[in-house]
N, C-alpha and C positions, 0 to 999 in steps of 0.2 A: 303521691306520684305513682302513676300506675306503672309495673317494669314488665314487661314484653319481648322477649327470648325468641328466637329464631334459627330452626336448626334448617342450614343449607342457604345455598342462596341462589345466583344464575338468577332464572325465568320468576320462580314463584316466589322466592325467600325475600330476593331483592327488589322486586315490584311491591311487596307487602313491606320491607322497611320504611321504603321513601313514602309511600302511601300513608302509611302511620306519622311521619312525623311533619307530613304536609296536611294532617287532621290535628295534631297535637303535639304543641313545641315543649309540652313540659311532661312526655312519658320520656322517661326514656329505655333506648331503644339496645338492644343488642346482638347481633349477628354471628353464629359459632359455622366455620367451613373448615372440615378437614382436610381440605386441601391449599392445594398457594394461590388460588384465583377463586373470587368471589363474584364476580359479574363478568360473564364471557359471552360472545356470539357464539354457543355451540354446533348451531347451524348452519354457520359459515366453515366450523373445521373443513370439512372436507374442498374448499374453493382457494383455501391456504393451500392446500394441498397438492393442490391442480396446478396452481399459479394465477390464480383469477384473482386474488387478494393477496397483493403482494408482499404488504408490510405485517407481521404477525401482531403487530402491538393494535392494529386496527381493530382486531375481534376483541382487544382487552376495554370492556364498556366501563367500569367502575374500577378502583382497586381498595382498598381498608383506609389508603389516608384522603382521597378524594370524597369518599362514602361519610368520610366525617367533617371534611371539609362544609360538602354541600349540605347534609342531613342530620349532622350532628348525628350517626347512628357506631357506637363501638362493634368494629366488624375485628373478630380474630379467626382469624386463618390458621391452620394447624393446629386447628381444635377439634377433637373427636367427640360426641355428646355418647357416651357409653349406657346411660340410664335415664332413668325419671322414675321420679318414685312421689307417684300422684298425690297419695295419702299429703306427705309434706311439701310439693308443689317445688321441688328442686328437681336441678340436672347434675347429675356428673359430668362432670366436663373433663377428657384429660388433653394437656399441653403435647400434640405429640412432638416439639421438638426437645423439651425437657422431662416429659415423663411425670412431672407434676399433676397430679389430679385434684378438682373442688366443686364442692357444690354451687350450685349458683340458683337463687331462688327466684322464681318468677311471679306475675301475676296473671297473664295471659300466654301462653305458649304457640308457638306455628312450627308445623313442621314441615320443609322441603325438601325430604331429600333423594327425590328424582328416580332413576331407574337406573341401573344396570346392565351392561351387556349382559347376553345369556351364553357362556363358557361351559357348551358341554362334555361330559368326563372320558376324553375321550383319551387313550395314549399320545401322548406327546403334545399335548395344550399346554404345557408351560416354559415351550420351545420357545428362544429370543426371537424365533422368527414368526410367530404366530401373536396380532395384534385386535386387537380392540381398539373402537374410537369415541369415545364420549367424555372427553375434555381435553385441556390443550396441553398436559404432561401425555396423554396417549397420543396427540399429535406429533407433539417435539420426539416422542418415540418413533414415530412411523419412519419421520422425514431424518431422524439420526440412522435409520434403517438402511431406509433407502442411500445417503449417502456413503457410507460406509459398507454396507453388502453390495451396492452394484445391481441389484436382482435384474436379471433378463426378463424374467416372466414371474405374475403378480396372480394369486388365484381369489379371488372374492367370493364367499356364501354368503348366497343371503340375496333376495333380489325386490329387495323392499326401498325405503326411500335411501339408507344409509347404503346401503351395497352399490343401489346404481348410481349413485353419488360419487363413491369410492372411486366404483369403476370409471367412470370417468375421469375421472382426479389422474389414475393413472395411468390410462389412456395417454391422456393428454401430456404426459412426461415420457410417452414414446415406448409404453415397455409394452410387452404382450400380455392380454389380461384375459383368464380365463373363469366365468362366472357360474356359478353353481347355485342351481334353485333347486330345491325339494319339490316345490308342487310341479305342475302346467303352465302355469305363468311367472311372470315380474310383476312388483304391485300389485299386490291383493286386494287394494280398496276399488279397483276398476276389475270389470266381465271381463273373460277371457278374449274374447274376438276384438277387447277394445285394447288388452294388452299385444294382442298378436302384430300391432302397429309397431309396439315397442319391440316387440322382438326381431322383427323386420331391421329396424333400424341400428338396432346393435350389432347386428349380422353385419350391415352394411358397413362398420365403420374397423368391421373385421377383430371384432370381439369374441373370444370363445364361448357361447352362450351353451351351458347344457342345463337341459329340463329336466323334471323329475332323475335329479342327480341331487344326493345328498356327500357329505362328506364322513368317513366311518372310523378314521385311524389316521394316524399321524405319526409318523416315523422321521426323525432327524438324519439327515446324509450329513452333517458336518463330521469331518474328520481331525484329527490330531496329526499335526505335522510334525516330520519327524524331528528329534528330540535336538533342537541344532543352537538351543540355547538352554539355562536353566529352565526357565519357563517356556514351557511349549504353545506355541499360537495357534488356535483353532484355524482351520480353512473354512470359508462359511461357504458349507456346500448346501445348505438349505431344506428343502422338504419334499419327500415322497409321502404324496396324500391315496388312500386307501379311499375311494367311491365307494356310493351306493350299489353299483352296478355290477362292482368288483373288479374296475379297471382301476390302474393306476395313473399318480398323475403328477410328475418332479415339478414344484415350484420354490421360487428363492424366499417368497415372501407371503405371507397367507394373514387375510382382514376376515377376521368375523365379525359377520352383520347379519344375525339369526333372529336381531329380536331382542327386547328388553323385558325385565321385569321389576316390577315396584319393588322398591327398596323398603323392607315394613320390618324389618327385624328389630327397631327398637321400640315401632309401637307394639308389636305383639309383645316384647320383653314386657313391656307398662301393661298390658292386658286391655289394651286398645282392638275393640273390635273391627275385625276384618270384613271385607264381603266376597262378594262366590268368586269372584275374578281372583281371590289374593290381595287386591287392594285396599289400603285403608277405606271403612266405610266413613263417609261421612252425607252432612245433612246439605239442603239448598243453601244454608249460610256458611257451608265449612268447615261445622263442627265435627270432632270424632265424638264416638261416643262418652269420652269426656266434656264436659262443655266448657272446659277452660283451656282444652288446648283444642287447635286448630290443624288441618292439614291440607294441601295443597298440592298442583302441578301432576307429575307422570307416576307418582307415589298413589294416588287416590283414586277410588274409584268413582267413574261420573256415571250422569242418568242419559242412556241416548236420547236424543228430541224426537224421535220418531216412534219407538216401540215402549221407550222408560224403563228398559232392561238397564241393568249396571252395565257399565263396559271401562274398558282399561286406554285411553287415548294419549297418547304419548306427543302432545303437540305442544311449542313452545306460546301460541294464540291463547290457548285454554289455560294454561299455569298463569300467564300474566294478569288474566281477568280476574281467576280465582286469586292471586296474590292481594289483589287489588280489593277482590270482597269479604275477603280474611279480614286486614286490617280495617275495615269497616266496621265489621262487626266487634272486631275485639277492644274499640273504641267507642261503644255503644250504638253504632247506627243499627237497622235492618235490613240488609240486601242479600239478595237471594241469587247463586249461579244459574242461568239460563238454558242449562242442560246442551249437550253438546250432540252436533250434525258432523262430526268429525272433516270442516271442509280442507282440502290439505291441494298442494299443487307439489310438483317436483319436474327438476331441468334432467334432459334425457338427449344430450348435444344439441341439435338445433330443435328439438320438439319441447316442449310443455305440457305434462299430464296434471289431467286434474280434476277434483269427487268431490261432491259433498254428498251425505245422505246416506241413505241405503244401497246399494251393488243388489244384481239381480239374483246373486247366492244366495244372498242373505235373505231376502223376501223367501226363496223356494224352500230354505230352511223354516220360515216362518212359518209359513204354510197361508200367507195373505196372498189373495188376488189382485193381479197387476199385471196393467199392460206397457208396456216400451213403444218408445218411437226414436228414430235415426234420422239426422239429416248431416249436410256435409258443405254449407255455403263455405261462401269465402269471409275472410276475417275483414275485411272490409271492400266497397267497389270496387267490381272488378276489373271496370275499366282503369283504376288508378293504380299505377303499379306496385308490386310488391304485394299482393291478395295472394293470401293462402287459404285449402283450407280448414275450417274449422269442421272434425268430425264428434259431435255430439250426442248422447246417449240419455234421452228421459225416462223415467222411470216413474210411474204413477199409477194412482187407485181407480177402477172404476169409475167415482166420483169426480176424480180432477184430480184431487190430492195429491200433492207432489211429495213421492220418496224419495228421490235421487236425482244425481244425474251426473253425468262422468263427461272429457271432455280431450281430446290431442288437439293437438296441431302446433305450427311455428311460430304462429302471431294474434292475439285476443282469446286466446283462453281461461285466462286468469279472470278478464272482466266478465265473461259469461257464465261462468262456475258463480261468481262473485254475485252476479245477478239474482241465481238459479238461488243459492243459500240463502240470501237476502229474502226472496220470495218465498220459501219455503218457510225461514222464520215466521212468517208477517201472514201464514194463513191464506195465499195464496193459490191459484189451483190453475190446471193447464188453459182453462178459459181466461183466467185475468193473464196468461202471457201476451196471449194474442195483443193485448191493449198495453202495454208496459210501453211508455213515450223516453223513446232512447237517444241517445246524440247521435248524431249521423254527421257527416263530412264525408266527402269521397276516400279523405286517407285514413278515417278512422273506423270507417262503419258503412252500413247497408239502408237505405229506406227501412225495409223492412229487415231487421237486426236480426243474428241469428238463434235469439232466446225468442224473436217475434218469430220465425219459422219454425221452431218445432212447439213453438203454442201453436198454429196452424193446423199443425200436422196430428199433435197430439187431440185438439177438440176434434176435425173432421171425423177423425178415429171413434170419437164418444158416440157424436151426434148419430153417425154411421152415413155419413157424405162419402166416405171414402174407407171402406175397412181393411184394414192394416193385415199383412202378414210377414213372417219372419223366414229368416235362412234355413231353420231346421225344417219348416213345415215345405218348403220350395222343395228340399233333399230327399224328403219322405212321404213325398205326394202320393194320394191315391190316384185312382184310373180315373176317377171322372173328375182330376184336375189335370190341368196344362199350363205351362210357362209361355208367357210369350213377351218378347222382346220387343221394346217399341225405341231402339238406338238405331242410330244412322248404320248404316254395312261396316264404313271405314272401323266405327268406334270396335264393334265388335273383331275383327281382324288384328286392331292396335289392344285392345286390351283385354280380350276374353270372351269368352261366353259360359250360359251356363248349361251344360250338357241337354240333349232333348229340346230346347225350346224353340219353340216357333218365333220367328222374326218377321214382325212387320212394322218399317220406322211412323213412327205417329203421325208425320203429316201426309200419309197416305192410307193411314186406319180409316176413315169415314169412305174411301172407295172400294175397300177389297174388307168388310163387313161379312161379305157372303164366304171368305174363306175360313170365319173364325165356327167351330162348333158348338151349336147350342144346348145341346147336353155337357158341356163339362163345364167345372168353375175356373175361370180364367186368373193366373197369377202373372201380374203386371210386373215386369222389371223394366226399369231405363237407367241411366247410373247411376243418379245420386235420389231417385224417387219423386221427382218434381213432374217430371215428363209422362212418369206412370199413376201419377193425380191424375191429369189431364186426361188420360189414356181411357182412366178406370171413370171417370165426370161422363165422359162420352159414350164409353160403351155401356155402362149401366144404365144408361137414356135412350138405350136401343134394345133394354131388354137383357142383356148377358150379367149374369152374375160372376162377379170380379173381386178381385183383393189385389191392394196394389202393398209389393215387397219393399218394405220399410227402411231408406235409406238408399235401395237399388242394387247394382252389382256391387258398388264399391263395397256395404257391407258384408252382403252378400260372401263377397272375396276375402272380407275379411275375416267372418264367422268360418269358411271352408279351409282357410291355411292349416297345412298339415307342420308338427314340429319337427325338421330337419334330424334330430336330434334322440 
């Protein structure tokens, strides 16, 4: 009987128990978590938090007697696996609620044991009032916090999916929250002018958003009240935080959300090879460099789909697949992980952000050639109501090739990202978007869908029907180009314009022809870049050499937003 050991559980431990013993009723199976919860929604912490999930037991998926009920699999909790000691194919295991330690011998090993907040050494980080969130004892922390300190004002670092998560969380319970990012942006897997949406909108809900604002020191204001009993009672006066900037900044309660890192300290202890990220290496099947143990989830490092670089992806999607291809193999099949496009989404109050692929960083770091295209339909007919809309971001190879592509808006972005990944997998390229046969209903969708419009937009760009130009090139024009506006007057008065350009609305461009100059290259804008197709179709068929601005003003506006901050 083969025996099969399992360190961690949640996403990858416990996807790969039940997987195992739905291959094999006669391994048996064993599950070590040093902590009191062995299958939680981690994901959902932060929506407990908000009040979106009301009942806390709701994120409890599995517990040790249900796990054996269903799986027959022995899960012990408050178990710490301290070693492995390869040569003999055992674990130390100690009991941390008795302190009792013992070997336990394996045949097959997995290890998941996830990532770690990253706590840096800063003075005063092991303030009660300074929290972390990556399970639901750091939850019942936060919300024992909050109840009992009161805090007026909440500071959040970090503006990645857990920060703006948070933040919201506590928004939403009415406190003042103010947000600190190190870089330029929120959400690093999307371009800047695509996060500059999101920052808009955190402003608007009167968020304290500051940018390239790091956090340096940490000082406690609680005081000691006076001595009016034996024992004296703290007043929880909370935290003066020390900026990057060198401003100061008093809050009652401070989440850090800076970022994880792979928990590997007990494979390196085993002499388990690592890779360049820090993460355990392993192979397409799972394997570390031992081949009798196995590793998994936000501990390991994966192969990106795109370039085949290692990378570190911290997503609950990828641990379950991997949990699932672990126990595969470790029961003799052969299945191989499909390398990961990191597709991710995240809730931002009424918007939805959301990637898969490569970000335009990342290509200029690479030093590949690549062009983008913008569009901005509505999430579905617009005549039916309730159409928002969708602002889109392709990213692609000369070829077709699709890298990327990033996506906001209030309603279908999820299925369009979804699309985009799907297609990307499958070898796909901006010509086969054009033809992608999508559901349509006037409440659900568009004739032509908005993964069918920027395949449009993106082939005419190839073909050179229509050649594409961007915001920075509009910004930093030479003399022998010129902007020109093909929107109505009104639009330009309600919503901007862009400095210098010549305005003339489109359905009067084929009579006043003799005003545009034929010496310069003409840069189309209209708002969302449908209107400057059109624009750039006709005047190109009269001889003027033209480039229509991809996406229109609205991008446009978006790429120019200056940070307040």
């Amino acid at each position: 009987m083969k025996r099969i050991l399992i360190v961690g559980g949640v996403a990858g431990g416990a996807s790969a128990a039940a997987r195992a013993r739905r291959l094999s009723e006669e391994a048996e199976i064993v599950m070590f978590e040093r902590g009191e919860f062995v299958s939680f929604a981690n994901c959902g912490l932060p929506y407990h938090i908000g009040g979106d999930i009301l009942e806390r037991d709701a994120l409890l998926l599995q517990t040790p007697q249900s796990f054996k009920r269903r799986f027959n699999v022995d899960v012990r909790v408050f178990h710490d696996v301290i070693d492995i000691d390869r040569a003999g194919k055992t674990l130390l295991v100690r009991n941390l609620q008795t302190g009792e330690e013992r070997r336990e011998p394996y045949d097959q090993l997995l290890l998941s044991p996830g990532a770690a907040p990253i706590r840096p050494p800063f003075p005063g980080i092991d303030s009660p009032h300074v929290h972390t969130l990556r399970n639901i004892p750091d939850m019942d922390r936060i919300l024992a916090a909050l109840h009992h300190d009161k805090p007026r004002h909440v500071t959040v670092v970090g503006g990645g999916f857990i920060g703006l998560e948070m933040m919201e969380a506590l928004h939403q319970r009415k406190l003042a929250v103010t947000l600190l990012e190190l870089s330029d942006q929120v959400m690093a897997p999307v371009d800047k002018e695509m996060a500059n949406l999101l920052h808009a909108r955190i402003r608007e809900e009167g968020v304290d958003l500051r940018l390239r604002t790091g956090l340096s020191a940490i000082e406690s204001l609680d005081v000691q009240a006076e001595k009016t009993a034996e024992v004296p009672t703290p007043q929880r006066g909370g935290l003066r935080l020390t900026l990057s900037d060198g401003s100061h900044l008093d809050t009652g309660l401070l989440i850090l959300a800076i970022g994880v890192k792979p928990e590997t300290l007990l494979a390196a202890k085993a002499g388990l090879a690592l890779g360049p990220r820090g993460g355990i290496k392993v192979d397409a099947g799972m394997r570390t460099s031992d081949p009798f143990i196995y590793a998994v989830g936000d501990a390991v490092e994966e192969t990106d789909f795109v370039t085949g670089e290692s990378v570190l992806i911290p997503l609950a999607g990828p641990a379950n697949r991997q949990g699932r291809i672990a126990a595969d193999n470790m029961l003799g099949r052969s299945e191989t992980y499909k390398q990961t496009q990191g597709t991710a989404i995240c809730k931002l109050f009424d918007l939805a952000v959301a990637s898969t692929g490569l970000n335009e960083k990342r290509l200029v770091q690479l030093g590949l050639p690549f062009e983008k295209a913008y569009v901005h339909p509505g999430s579905h007919a617009g005549y039916y109501p309730g159409a928002h809309p969708v602002s889109l971001k392709l990213l692609f190879a000369p070829d077709g090739k699709i890298y990327g592509a990033q996506a906001i808006g209030k309603d279908g972005v999820d299925k369009r990202i979804d699309v985009l990944a799907v297609a990307q997998r499958a070898g796909l390229t901006v010509f086969d978007l054009q033809d992608l046969e999508l559901t349509y209903a006037p409440p659900f969708g568009s004739a032509k869908d908005v993964v069918n419009m920027v395949g449009f937009v993106a082939s005419n760009h190839l073909k050179g029907d229509t050649i594409l130009c961007h915001a920075a090139e509009v910004n930093a024009r030479h003399s022998h180009q010129m902007v020109l506006d093909v929107r109505n007057g009104p639009e330009l008065d309600k919503l901007g314009r862009i400095p210098g350009a010549l305005h003339i609305p489109l359905d009067e461009l084929r009579g006043r022809l003799n005003e545009l100059p034929r010496d310069k290259e003409l840069l189309i804008s209209c708002q969302v870049g449908l209107r400057g197709h059109v624009a750039c179709r006709l005047l190109s068929q009269h001889g003027f050499k033209v480039k229509n601005l991809s996406g229109g003003f609205k991008t446009w506006q978006m790429a120019s937003l200056l940070d307040p901050s």
